[in-house]
SEGU-516003 format. One record per residue: residue number from 1; residue in three letters; x, z, y of N, C-alpha, C in turn. Coordinates in Angstrom, 2 decimals, always signed. Layout:
N
SITE  seq  type     n.xx     n.zz     n.yy    ca.xx    ca.zz    ca.yy     c.xx     c.zz     c.yy
SITE  NUM   ALA        X        Z        Y        X        Z        Y        X        Z        Y
...
REM end
This chain:
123
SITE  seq  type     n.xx     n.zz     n.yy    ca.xx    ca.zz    ca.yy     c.xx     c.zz     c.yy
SITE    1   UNK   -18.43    +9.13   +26.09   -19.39   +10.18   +26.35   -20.80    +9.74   +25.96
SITE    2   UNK   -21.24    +8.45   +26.48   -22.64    +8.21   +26.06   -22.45    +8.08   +24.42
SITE    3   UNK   -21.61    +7.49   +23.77   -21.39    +7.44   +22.53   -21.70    +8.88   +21.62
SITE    4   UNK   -21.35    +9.75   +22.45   -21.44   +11.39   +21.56   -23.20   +11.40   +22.61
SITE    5   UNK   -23.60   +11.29   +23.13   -24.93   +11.11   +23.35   -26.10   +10.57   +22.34
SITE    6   UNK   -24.94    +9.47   +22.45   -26.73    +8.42   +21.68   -26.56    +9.18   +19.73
SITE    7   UNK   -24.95    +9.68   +19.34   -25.06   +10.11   +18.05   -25.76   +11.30   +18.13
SITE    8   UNK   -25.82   +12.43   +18.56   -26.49   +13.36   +18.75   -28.38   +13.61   +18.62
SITE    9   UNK   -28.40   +12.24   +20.02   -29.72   +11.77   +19.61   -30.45   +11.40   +18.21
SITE   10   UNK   -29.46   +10.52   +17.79   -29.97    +9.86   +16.41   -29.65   +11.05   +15.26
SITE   11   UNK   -28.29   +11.88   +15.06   -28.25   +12.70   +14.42   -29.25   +14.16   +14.26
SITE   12   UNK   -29.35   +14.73   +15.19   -29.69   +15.93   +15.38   -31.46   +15.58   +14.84
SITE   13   UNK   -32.51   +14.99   +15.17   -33.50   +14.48   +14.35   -33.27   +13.88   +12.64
SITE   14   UNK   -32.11   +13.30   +12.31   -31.81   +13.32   +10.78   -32.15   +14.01   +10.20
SITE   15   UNK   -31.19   +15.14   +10.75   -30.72   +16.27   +10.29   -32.19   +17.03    +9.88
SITE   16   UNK   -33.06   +17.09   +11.03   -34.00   +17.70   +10.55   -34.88   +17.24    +9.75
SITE   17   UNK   -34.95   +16.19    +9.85   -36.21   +15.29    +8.73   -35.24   +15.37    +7.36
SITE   18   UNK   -34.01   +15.66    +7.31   -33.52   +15.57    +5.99   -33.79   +17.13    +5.23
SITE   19   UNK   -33.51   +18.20    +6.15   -33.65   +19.80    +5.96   -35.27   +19.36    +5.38
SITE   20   UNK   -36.26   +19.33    +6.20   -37.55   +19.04    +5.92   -38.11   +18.85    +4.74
SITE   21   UNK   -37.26   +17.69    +4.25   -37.52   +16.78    +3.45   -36.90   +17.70    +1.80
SITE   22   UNK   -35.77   +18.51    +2.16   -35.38   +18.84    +0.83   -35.84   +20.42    +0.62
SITE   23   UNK   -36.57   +20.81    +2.01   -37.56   +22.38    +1.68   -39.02   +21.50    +0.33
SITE   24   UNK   -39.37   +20.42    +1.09   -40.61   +20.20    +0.71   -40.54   +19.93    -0.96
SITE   25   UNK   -39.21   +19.54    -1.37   -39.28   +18.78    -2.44   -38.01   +19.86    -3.00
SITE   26   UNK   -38.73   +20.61    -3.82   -37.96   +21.38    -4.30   -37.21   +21.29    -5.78
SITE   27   UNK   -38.67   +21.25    -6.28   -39.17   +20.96    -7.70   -38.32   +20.35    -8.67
SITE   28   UNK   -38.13   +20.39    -9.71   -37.07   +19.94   -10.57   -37.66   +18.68   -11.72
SITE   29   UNK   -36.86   +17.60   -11.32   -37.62   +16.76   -12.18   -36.03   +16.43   -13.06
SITE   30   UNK   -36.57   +15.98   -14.00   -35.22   +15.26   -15.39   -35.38   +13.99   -15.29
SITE   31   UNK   -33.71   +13.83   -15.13   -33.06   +12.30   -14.54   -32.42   +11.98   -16.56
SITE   32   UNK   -33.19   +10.88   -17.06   -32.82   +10.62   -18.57   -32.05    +9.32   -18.39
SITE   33   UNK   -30.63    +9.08   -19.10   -29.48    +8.33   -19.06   -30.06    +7.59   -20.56
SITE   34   UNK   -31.14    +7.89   -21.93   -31.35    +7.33   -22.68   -32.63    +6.67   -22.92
SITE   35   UNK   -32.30    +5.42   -22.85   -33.42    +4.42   -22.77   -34.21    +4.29   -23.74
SITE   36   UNK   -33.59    +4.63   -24.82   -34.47    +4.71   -26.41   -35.36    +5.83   -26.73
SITE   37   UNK   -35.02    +7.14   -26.32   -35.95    +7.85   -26.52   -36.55    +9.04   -25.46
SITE   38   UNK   -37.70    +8.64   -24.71   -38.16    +9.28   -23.73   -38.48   +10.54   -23.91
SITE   39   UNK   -38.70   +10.83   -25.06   -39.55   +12.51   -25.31   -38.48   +13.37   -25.37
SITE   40   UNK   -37.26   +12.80   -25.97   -36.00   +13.78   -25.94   -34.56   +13.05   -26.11
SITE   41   UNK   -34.83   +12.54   -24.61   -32.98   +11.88   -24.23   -32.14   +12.96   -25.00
SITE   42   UNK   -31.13   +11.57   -25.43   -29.68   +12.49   -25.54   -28.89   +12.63   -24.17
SITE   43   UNK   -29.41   +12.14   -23.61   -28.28   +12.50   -22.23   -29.20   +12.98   -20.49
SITE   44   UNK   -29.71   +14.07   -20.34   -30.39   +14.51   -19.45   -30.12   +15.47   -18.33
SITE   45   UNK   -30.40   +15.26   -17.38   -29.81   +16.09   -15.95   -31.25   +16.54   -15.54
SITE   46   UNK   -31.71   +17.84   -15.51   -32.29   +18.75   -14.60   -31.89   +18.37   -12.67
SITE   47   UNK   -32.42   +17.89   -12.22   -32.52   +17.78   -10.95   -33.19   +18.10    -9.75
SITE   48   UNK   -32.83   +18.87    -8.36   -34.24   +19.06    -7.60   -33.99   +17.86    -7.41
SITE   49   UNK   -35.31   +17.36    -6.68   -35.99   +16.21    -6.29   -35.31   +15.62    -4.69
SITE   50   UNK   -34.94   +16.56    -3.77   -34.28   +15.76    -2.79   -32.63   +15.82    -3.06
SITE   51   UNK   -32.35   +16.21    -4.23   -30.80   +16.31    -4.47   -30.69   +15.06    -5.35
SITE   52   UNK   -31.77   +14.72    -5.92   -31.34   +13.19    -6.67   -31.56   +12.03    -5.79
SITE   53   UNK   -32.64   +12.26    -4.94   -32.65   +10.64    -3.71   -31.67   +10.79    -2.82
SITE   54   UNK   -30.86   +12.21    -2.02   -29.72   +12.21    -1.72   -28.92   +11.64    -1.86
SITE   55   UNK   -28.45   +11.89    -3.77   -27.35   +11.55    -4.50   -27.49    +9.72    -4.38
SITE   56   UNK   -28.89    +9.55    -4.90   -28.76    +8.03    -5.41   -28.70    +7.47    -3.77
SITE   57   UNK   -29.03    +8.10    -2.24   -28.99    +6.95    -1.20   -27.17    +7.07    -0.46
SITE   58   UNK   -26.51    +8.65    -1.05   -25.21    +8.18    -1.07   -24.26    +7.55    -1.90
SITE   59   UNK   -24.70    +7.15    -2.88   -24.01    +6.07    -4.02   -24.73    +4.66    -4.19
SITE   60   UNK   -25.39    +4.66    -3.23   -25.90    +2.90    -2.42   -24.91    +2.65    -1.41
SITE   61   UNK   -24.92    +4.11    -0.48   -24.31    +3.34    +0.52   -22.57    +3.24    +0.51
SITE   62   UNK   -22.42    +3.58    -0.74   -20.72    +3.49    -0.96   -20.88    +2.35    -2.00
SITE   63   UNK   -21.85    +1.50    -2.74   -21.55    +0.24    -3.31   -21.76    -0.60    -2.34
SITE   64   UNK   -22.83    -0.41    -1.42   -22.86    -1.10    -0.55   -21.70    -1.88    +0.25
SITE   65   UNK   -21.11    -0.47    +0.87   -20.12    -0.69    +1.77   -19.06    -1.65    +1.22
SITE   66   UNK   -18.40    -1.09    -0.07   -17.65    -1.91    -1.03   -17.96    -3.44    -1.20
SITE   67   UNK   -19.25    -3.63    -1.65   -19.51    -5.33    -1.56   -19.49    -5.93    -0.07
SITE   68   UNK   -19.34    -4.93    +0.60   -19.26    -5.87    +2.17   -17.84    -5.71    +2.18
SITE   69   UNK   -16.91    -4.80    +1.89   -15.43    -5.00    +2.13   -15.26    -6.14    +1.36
SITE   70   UNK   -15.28    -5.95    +0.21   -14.89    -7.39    -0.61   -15.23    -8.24    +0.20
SITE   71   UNK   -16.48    -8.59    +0.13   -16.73    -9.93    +0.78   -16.19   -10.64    +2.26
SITE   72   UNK   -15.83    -9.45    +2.79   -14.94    -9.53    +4.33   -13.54    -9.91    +3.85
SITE   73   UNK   -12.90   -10.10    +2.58   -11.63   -10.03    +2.59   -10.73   -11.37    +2.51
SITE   74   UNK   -11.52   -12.46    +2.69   -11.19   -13.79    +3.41   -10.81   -13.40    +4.51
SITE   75   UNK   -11.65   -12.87    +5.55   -11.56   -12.78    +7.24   -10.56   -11.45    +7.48
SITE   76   UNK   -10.16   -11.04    +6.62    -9.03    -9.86    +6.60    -7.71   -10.72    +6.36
SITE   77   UNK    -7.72   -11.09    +5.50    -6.13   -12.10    +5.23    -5.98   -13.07    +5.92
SITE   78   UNK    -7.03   -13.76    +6.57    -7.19   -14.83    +7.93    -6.20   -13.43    +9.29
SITE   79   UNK    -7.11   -12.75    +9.60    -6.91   -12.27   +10.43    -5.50   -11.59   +10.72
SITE   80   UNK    -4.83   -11.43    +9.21    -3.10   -10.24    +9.28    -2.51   -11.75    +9.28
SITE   81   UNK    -2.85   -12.97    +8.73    -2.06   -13.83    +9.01    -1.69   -14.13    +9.94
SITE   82   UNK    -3.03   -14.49   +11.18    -2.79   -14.88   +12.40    -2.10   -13.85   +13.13
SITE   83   UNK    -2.48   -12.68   +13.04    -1.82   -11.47   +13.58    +0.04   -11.65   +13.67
SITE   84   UNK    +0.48   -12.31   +12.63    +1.95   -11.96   +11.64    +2.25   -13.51   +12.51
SITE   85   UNK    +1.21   -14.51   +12.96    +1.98   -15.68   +13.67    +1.99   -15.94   +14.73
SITE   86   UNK    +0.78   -15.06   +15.68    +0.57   -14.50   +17.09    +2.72   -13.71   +17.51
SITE   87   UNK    +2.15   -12.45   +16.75    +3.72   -11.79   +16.67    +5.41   -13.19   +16.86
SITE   88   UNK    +5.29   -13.82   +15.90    +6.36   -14.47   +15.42    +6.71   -15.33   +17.07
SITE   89   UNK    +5.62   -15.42   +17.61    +5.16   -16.52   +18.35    +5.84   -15.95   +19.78
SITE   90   UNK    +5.12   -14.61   +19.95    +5.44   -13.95   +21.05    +7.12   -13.83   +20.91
SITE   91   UNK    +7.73   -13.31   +19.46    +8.95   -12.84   +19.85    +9.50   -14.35   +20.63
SITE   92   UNK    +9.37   -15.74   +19.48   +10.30   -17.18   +19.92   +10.04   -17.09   +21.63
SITE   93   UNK    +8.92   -16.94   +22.15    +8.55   -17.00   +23.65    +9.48   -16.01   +24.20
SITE   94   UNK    +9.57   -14.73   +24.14   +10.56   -13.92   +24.38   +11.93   -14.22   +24.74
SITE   95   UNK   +12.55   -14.67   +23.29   +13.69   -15.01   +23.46   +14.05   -16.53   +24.13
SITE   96   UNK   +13.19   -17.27   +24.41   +13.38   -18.66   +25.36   +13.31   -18.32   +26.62
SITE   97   UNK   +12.09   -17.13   +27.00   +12.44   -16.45   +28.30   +13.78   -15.99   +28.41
SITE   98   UNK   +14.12   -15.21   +27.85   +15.40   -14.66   +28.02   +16.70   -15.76   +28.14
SITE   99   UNK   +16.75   -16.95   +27.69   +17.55   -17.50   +27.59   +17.35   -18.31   +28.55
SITE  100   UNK   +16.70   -18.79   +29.04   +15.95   -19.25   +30.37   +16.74   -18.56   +31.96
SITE  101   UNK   +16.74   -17.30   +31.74   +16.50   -16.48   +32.50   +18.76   -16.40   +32.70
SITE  102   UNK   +18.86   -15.95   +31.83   +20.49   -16.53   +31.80   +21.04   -17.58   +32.54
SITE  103   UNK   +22.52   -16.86   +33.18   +23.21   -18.23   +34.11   +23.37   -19.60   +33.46
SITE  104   UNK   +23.07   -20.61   +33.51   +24.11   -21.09   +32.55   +25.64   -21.53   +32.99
SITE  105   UNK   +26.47   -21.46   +31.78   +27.51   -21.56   +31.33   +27.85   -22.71   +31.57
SITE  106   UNK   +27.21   -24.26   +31.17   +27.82   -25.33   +31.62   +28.29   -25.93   +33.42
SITE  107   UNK   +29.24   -25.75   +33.72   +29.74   -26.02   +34.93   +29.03   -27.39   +35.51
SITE  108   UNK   +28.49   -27.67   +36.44   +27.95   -28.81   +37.04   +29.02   -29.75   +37.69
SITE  109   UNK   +28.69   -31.00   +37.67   +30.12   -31.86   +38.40   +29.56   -31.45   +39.60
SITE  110   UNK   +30.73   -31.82   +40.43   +30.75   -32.20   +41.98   +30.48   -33.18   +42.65
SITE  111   UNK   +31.41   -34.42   +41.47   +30.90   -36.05   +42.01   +30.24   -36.51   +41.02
SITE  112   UNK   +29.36   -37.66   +41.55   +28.32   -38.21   +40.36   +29.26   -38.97   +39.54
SITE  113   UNK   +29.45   -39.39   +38.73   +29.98   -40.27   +37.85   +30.22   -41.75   +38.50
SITE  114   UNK   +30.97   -42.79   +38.28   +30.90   -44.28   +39.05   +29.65   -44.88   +38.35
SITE  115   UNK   +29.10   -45.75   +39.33   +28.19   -46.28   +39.30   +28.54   -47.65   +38.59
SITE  116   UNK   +27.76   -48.11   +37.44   +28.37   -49.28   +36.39   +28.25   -50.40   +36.65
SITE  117   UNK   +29.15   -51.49   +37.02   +28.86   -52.48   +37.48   +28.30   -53.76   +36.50
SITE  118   UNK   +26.91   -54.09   +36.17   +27.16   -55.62   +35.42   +26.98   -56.69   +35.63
SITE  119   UNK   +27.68   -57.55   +35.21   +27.46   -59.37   +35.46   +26.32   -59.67   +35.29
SITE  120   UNK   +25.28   -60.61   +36.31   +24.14   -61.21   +36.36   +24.14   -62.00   +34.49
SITE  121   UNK   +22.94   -62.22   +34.35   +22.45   -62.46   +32.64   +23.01   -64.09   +33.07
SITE  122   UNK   +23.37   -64.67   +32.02   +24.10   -66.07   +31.73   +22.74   -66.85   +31.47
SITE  123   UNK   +22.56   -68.21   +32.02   +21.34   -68.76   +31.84   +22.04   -69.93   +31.07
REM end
């Protein structure tokens, strides 16, 4: 519950500074893909102005995210490993309980065995 609180908080002000932000900036500026010639790219996009910092701060935060997955993916294959030997671990414990826990089968004597008699050591 506080969780849908504190997002609300932080969202619902976004939201408006982002509305805000893309009334104010309406205007159409040209996004040029050719580096050689400025006066008349071959490759040009007509853009409003809060639809291209939009675009470019949601295609940061998806390379972003990506170079942090990669880079997490040591501590991912650490982690399904231990996971896969935690598991293995619990079942062997399992089944020693269980076998534990079973009558056993070998019959116990009644009398101890004779007691072994030996000759004092020869000096």
């Amino acid at each position: 519950m506080l969780r849908k609180i504190v997002a609300v908080l932080i969202l619902v002000p976004l939201a408006i500074v982002l509305i805000a932000f893309a009334v104010a900036n309406r205007q159409n500026v040209t996004v040029s893909f050719d580096p050689f010639n400025a006066s008349a790219p071959a490759a040009s996009l007509p853009l409003p102005l809060f639809a291209l910092i939009i675009i470019t701060l949601i295609i940061g935060v998806i390379v972003g995210g990506m170079a942090v997955r990669l880079g997490h993916g040591r501590w991912r294959r650490l982690a399904r490993r231990l996971e896969r030997e935690a598991g293995e671990l619990r079942a062997r414990l399992e089944a020693l309980q269980e076998a534990a826990a079973e009558p056993s089968i070998v019959p116990r004597e009644q009398n101890p065995p004779p007691r072994l008699r030996l000759r004092p050591p020869v000096r």
